[in-house]
Structures are given as C-alpha cells and as structure tokens.
C-alpha positions as CSV (number, residue, x, y, z in Angstrom):
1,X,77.2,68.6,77.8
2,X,77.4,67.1,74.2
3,X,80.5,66.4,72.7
4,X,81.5,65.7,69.4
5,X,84.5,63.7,68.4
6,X,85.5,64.0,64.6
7,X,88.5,62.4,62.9
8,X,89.9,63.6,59.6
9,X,91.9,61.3,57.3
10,X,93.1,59.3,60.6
11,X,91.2,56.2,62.8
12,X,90.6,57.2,66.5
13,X,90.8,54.5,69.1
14,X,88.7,53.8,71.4
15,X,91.0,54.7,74.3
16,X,91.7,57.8,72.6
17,X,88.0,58.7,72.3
18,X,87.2,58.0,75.9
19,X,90.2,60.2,77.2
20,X,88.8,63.3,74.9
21,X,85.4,62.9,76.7
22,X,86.8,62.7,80.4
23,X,89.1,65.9,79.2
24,X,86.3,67.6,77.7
25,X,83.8,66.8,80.7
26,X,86.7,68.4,83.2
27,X,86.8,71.4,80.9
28,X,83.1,71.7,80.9
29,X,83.1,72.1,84.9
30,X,85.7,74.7,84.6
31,X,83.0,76.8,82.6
32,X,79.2,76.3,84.5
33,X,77.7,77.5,81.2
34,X,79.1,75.4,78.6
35,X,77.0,74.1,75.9
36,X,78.3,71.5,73.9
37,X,82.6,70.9,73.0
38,X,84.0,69.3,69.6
39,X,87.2,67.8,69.1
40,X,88.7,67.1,65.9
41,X,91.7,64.9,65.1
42,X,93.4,64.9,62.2
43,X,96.4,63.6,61.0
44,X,99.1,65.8,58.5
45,X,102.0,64.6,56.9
46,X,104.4,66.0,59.3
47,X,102.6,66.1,62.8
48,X,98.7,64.9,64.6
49,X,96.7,68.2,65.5
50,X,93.6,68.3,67.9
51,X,91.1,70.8,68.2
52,X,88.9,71.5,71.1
53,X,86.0,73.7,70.6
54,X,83.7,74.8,73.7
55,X,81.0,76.7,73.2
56,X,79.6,78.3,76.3
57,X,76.5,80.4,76.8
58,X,76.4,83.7,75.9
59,X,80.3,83.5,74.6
60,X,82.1,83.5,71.9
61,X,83.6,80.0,71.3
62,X,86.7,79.2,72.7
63,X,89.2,77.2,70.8
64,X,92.7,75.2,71.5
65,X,95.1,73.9,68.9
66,X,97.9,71.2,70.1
67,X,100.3,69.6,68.0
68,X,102.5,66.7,68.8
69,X,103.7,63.4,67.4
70,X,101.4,61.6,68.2
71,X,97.3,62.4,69.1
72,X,97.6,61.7,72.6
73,X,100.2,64.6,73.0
74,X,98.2,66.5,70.6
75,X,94.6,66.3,72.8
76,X,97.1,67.7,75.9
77,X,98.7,70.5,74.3
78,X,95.3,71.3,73.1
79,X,94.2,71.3,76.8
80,X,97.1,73.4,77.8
81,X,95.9,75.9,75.6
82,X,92.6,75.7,76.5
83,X,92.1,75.7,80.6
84,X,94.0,79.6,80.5
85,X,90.9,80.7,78.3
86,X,88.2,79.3,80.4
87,X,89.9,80.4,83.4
88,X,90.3,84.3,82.2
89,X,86.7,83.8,81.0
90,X,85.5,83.0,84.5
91,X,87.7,85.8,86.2
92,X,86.0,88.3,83.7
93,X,82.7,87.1,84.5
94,X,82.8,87.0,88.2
95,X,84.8,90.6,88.0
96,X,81.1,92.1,86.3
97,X,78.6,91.0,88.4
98,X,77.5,93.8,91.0
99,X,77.8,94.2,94.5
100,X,75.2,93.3,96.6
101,X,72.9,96.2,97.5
102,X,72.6,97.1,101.5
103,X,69.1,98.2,102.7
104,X,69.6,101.0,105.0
C-alpha cells in the first residue's frame, strides 16, 4: 500500500515518519482492500493535528482527525478514531455477501 506523509508548516522526524508507516501498514491489514493512506501533520498555534486518510476499493474514503500536544499523541488519537471505521466497514461488508447456495 502507498502512503503519503505530508507536513504542513512543521518538520517531521524521522522517528515520527517511520511510526506513521508501521500505523498505517496495521491499518491497511484491518481493510484487505485498501489502496493507498495519507497522513498529514500540521502544526497550529494552539495544538498538532494529524490526518489519516485511507482510501479503500470501492469506498468512500475514510478519515481520522487526532489532536494532542504534541504529534506523537496526535498520530494515536488519529488511530483511535480511525480503527472503529474500518472495523464497521468490514462488518458491513461481510454482513452483504450471500449465503452459499446448496445443490439439491
């Protein structure tokens, strides 16, 4: 799966970069059909915010907001957010597909 890191008016470390990757690869398995995931960073005046974006197959995107002191908090919250979505996502999915047929 691709991922995108962006970082708006803020430096990311590298640390920080490497942990958004894991987190977005153990998203990814969460979803089989995910396409490609984009995190953002960005740092206000008054609190960091992170943004995961995962785009999945034949979804709409699904999108997690965290806010914290600092990014590191901000990147879990934003997971927190996150794993409910692809979890329903999966439950809905597995909840449509029909019943096997039995050949009399």
């Amino acid at each position: 799966m691709q991922t995108t890191i962006t970082a708006r008016h803020c430096e990311v470390t590298e640390s920080l970069r490497e942990r958004a990757l894991a987190l977005t690869e153990r998203l990814a398995q969460l979803s089989p059909h995910a396409l490609d995931a984009t995190v953002v960073f960005d740092a206000g005046p008054l609190a960091h915010t992170v943004e995961i974006r995962l785009h999945a197959r034949g979804r709409k995107m699904l999108v997690g907001v965290g806010e914290g002191p600092d990014h590191r908090t901000a990147l879990e919250r934003a997971e927190e957010k996150l794993r409910p979505q692809l979890l329903k996502a999966g439950r809905v999915r597995q909840r449509t597909r029909r019943a096997p047929t039995r050949d009399a």
